[in-house]
SEMI-973681 format. One record per atom (N, C-alpha, C, CB): atom name; x, y, z. Coordinates in steps of 0.001 Angstrom, whole numbers. Atoms other than C-alpha are relative to their C-alpha. Glycine has a CB too. Example, Ala and Ser with C-alpha at 12.3 -4.5 7.8 and 13.67 -1.06 7.14 Angstrom:
2
+----+---------+---------+---------+
: at :      xx :      yy :      zz :
+----+---------+---------+---------+
:  N :     890 :   -1190 :       0 :
: CA :   12300 :   -4500 :    7800 :
:  C :     900 :    1200 :       0 :
: CB :    -992 :      27 :    1246 :
:  N :    -820 :   -1190 :     -60 :
: CA :   13670 :   -1060 :    7140 :
:  C :    -770 :    1090 :     730 :
: CB :     414 :     462 :   -1415 :
+----+---------+---------+---------+
***
This chain:
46
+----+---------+---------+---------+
: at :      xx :      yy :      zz :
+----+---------+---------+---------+
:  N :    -268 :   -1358 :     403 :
: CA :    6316 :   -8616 :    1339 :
:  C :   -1230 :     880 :     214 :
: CB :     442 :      40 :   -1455 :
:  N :    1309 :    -557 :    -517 :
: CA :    2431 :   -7553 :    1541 :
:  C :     369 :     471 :    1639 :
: CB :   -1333 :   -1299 :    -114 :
:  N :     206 :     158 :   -1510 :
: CA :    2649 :   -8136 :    5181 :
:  C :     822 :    1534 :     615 :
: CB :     845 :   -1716 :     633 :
:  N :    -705 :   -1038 :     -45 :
: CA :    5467 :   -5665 :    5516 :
:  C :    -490 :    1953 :    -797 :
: CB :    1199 :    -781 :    -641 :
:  N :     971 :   -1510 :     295 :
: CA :    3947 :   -2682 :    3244 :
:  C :   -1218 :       5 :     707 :
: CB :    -515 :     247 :   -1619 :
:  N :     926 :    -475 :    -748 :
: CA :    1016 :   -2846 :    4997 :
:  C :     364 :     336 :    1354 :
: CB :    -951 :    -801 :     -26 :
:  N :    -180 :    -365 :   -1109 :
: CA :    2397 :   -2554 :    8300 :
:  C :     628 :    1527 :    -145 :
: CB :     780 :   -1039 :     682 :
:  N :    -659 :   -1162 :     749 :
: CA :    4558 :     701 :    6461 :
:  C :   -1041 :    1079 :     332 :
: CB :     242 :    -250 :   -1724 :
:  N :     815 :   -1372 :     173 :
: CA :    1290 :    2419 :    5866 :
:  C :   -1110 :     306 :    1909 :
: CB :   -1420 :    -405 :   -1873 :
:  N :     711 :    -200 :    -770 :
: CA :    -556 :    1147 :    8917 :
:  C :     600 :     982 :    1547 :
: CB :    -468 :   -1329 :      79 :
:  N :    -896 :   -1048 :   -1473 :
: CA :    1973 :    2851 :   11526 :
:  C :    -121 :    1447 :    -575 :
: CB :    2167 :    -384 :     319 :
:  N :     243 :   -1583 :      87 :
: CA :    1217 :    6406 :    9594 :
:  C :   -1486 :    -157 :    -174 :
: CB :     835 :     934 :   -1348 :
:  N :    1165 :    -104 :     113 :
: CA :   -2408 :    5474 :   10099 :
:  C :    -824 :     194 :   -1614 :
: CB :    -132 :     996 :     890 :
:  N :     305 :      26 :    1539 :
: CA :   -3304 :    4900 :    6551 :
:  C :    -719 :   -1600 :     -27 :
: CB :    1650 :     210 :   -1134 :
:  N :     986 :     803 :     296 :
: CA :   -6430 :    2145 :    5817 :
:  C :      14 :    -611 :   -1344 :
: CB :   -1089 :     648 :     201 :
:  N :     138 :     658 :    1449 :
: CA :   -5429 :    -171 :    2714 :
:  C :   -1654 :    -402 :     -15 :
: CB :    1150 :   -1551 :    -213 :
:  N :    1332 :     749 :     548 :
: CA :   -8936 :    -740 :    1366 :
:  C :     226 :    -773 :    -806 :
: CB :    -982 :     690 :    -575 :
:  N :    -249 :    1168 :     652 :
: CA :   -7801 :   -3007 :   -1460 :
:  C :    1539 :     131 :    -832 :
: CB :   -1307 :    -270 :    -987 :
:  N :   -1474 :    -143 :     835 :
: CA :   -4745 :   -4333 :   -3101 :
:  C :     -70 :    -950 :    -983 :
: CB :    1418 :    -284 :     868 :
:  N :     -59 :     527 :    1171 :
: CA :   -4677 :   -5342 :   -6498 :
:  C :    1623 :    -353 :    -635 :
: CB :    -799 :     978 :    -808 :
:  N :   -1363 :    1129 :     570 :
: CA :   -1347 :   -7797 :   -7923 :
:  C :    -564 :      87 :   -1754 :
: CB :    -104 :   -2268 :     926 :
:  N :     228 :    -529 :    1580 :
: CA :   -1508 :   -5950 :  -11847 :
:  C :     678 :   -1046 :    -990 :
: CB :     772 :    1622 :    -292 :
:  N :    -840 :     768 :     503 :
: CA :    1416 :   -7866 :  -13294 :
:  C :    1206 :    -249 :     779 :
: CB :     246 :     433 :   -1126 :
:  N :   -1648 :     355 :    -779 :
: CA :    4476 :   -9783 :  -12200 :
:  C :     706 :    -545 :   -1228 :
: CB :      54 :   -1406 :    1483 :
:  N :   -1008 :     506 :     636 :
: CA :    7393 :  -10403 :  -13943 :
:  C :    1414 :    -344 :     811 :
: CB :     175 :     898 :   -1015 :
:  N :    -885 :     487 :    -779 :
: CA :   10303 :  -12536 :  -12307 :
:  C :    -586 :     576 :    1407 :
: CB :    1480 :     403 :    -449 :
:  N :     -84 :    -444 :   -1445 :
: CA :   11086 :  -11205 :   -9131 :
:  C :    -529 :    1004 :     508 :
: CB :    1049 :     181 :     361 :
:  N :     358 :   -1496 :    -564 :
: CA :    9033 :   -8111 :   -9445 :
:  C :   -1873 :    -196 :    -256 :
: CB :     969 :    1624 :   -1213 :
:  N :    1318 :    -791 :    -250 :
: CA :    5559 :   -6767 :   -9147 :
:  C :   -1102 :    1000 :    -414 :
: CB :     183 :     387 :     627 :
:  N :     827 :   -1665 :       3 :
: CA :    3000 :   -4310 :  -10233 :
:  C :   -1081 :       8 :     925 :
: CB :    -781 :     495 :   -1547 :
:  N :    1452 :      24 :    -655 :
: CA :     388 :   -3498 :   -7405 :
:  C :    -520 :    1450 :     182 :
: CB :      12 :    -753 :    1507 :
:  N :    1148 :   -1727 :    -396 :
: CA :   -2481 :    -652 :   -7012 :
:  C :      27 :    -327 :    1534 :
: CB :   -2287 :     125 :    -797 :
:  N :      85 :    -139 :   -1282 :
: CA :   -2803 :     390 :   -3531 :
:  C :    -968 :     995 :     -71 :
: CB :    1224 :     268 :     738 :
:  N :    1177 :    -774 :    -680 :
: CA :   -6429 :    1619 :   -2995 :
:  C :     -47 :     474 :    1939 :
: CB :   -1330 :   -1126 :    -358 :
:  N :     437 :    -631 :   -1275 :
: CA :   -7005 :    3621 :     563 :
:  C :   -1075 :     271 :     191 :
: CB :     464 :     962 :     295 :
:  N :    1242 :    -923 :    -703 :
: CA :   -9465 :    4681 :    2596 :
:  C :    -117 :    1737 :     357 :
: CB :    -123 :    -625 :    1400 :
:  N :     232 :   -1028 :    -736 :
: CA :  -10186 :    8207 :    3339 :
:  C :    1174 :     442 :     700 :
: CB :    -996 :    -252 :     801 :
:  N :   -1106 :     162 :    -734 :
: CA :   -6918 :    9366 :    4423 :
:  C :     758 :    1604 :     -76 :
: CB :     898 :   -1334 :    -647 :
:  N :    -976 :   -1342 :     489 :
: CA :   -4504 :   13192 :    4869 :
:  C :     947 :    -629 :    -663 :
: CB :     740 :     996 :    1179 :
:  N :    -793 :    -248 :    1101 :
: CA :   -2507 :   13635 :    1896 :
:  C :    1694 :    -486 :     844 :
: CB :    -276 :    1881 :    -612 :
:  N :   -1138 :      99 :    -768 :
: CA :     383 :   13942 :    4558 :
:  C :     588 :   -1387 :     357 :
: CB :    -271 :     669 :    1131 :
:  N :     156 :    1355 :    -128 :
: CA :    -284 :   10325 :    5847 :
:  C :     990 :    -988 :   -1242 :
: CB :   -1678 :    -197 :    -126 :
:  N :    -420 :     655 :    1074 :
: CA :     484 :    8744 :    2625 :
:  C :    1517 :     345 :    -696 :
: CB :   -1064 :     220 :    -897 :
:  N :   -1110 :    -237 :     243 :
: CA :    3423 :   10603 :    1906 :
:  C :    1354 :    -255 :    1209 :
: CB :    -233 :    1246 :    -441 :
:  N :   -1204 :     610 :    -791 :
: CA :    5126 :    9883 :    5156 :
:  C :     -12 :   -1429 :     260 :
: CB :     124 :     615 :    1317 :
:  N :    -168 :    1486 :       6 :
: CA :    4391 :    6270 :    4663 :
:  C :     922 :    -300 :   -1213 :
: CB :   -1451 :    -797 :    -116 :
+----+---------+---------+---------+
***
């Protein structure tokens, strides 16, 4: 699933700098998604 969001952001040119795994419960997830330096725009069309 990583593998896939990162490819998401990397095709609107967007630089994950780190990804933090907060909490999981069952089948789900909480993660931070730190960036690099990036337009506002970028991130929203990812």
């Amino acid at each position: 699933m990583l593998a896939s969001i990162a490819l998401v952001f990397g095709n609107k040119e967007v630089s994950l700098k780190s990804v933090i795994q907060k909490e999981a419960t069952g089948k789900t997830a909480e993660l931070v998604l730190v960036t690099h330096r990036v337009q506002e725009q970028n991130v929203q069309d990812a």
